[in-house]
C-alpha positions in Angstrom: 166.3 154.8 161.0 167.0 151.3 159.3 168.5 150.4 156.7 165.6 149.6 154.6 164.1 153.0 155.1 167.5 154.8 154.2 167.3 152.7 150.8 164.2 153.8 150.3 164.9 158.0 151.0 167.8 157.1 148.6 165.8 156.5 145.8 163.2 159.4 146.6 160.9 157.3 148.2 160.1 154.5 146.0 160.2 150.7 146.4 162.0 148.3 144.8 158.8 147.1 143.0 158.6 150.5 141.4 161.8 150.5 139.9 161.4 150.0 136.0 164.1 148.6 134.0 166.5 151.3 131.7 164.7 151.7 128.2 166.5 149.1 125.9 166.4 146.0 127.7 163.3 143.3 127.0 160.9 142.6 129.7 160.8 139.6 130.7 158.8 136.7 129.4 156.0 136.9 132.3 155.5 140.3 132.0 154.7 139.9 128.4 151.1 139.4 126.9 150.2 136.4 125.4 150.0 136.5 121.6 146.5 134.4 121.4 144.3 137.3 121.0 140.5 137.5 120.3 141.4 139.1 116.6 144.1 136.3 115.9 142.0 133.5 116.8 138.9 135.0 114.7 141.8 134.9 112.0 142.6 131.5 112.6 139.0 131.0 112.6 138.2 132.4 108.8 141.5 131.1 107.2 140.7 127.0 108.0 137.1 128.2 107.1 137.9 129.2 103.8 140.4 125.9 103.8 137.7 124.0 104.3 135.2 125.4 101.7 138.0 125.0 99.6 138.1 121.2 99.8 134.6 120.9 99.8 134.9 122.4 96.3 137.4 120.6 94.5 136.1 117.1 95.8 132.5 118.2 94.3 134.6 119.5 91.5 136.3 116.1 91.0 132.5 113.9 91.1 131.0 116.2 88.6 133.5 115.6 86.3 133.7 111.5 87.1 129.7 111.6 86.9 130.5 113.6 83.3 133.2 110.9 82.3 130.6 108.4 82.9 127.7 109.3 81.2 128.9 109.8 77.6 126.4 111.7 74.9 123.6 109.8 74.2 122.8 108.2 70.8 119.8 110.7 70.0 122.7 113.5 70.6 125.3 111.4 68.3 122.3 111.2 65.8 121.8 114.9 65.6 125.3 115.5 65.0 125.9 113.3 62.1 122.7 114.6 60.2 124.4 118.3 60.3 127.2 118.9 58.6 127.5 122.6 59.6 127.8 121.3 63.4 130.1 123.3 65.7 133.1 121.1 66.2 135.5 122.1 69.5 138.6 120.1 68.1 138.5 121.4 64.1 137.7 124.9 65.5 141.0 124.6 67.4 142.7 123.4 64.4 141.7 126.1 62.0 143.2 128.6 64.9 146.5 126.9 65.1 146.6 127.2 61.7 145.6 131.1 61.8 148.5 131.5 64.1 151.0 129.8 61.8 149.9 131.7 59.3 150.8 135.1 61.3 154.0 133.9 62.3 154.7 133.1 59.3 153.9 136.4 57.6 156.0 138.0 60.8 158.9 136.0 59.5 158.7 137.0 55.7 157.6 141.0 56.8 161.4 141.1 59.3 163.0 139.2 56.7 161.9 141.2 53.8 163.3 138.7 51.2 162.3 135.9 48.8 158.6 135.4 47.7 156.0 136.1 50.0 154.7 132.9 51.8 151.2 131.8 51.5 149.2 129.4 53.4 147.5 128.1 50.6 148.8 125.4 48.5 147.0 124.0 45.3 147.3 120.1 45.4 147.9 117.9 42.2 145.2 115.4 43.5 142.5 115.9 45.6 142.4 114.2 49.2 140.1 111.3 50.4 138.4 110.9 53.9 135.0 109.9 54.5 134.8 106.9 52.6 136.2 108.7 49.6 139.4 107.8 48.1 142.3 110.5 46.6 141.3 111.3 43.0 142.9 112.6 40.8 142.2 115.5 38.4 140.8 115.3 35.4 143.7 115.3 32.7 144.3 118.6 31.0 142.1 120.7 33.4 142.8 123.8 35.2 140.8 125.6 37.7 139.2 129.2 36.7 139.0 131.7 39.8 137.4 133.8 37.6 134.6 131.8 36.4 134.3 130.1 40.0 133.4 133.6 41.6 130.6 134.1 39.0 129.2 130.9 40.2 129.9 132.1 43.8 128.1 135.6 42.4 125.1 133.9 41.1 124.9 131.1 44.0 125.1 133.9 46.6 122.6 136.6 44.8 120.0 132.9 45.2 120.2 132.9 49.0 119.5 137.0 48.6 122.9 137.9 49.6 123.5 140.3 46.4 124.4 142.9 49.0 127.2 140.5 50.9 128.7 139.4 47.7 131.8 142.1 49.1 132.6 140.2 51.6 132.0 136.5 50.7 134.7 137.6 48.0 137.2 138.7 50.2 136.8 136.1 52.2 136.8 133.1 49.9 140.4 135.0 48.2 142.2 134.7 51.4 140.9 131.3 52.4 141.4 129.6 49.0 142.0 132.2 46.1 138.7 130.8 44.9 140.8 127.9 43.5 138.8 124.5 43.9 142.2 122.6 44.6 143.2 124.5 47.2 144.6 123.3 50.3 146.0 124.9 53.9 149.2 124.1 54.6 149.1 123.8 58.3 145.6 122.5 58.6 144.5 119.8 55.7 141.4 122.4 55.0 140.1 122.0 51.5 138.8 123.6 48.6 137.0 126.7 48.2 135.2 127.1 51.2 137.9 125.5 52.8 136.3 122.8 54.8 137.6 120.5 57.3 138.0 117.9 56.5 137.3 118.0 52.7 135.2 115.4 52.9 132.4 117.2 55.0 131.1 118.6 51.4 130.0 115.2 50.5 126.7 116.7 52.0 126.1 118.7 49.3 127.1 116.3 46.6 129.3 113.2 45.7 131.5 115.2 43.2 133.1 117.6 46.1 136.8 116.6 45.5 136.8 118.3 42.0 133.5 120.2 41.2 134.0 124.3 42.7 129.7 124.2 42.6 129.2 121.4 45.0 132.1 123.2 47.2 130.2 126.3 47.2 127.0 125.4 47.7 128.6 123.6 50.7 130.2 127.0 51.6 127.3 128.9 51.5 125.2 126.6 53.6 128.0 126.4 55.8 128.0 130.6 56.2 124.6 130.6 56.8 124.3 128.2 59.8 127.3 129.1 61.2 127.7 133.0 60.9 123.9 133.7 59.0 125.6 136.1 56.4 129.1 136.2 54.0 129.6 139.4 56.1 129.1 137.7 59.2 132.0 135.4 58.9 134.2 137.9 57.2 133.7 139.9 60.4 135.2 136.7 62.4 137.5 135.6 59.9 138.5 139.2 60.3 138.7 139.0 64.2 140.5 135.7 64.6 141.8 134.8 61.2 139.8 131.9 60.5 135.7 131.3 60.0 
């Protein structure tokens, strides 16, 4: 018998080639499989795909808003703007919610503190602010405003426009913006008088006596309600919601 065989009937009969190697110990690197598989490369695939969409995005992205930059509003839209005096503005809008979130801090503050007088957003000026061509004036000597009397003029002005029914709410509303005080002013954002416009001198559309006269400001008001939130109740709900109108 030779030698080679007797290895063999040793090891029961198997070859050299059958021999696997004790559990434990890594196969070697040519008997392992490649790690480029059909599902890893169709993941390659999809994730320089979506890269790639990606890209395509924010460089259209970036010419819209160039073409945008370029092509400012036109002078009809400009126009437009300047003959109403109710317009949405983005940047006072933002303004009059800073302000609303002072405000709450504020009360925050005085509600954990539990002392002194309570703070309050509204401060009544001793002369009444410019802007729009208008210059500071200042009050007629010896007068005072009358809340009381200014909400029957609000009463009567709003029954007019057939809001008898609203009157509720354009009273609440009009106490916490101004106290129905004609020289009132926000503390945090510059708004002014009753209706509490911004700036003041936007109620130069409904009259050239605005700084001092409470009917011009609430005719200004009123108009102002009804393009913006079409009722008092209307913009008490969103004064409510986001504590400003």
């Amino acid at each position: 018998m030779s030698s080679g065989q007797q290895l063999r009937d040793k090891r029961g009969g198997r070859d050299d080639a059958d021999v696997r190697p004790p559990r434990g110990r890594a196969r070697p690197k040519s008997a392992r499989g490649s790690w480029i598989t059909p599902k890893r490369v169709a993941g390659i695939g999809l994730t320089l795909a979506v890269v790639a969409a990606l890209g395509v995005f924010t460089v259209k992205t970036m010419k819209e808003n160039e073409a945008a930059a370029a092509n400012p509003l036109s002078l009809d839209d400009l126009t437009r703007m300047a003959n109403d005096p109710f317009a949405p503005d983005a940047k006072t809008d933002a303004l009059k919610a800073a302000a609303a979130q002072a405000q709450r801090a504020r009360a925050m503050k005085d509600a954990r503190e539990q002392d002194g007088p309570e703070w309050d957003s509204v401060k009544i000026v001793k002369e009444a602010p410019g802007g729009g061509g208008f210059t500071p004036q200042a009050f007629p000597p010896g007068s005072k405003p009358d809340p009381g009397s200014n909400k029957a003029i609000g009463q009567k002005m709003a029954a007019a426009k057939g809001w008898t029914g609203e009157w509720g709410c354009l009273e609440k509303l009009w106490d916490r913006e101004s106290h129905w005080n004609e020289r009132a002013m926000n503390r945090s954002s510059g708004a002014y008088g009753i209706p509490q416009a911004l700036p003041g001198s936007k109620m130069a559309s409904a009259g050239g006596d605005w700084q001092v006269n409470p009917a011009t400001q609430i005719a200004w008001g009123l108009g102002y309600i009804a393009a913006r939130y079409k009722s008092p109740c209307g913009a008490w709900a969103h004064s409510q919601s986001t504590g400003w109108y």
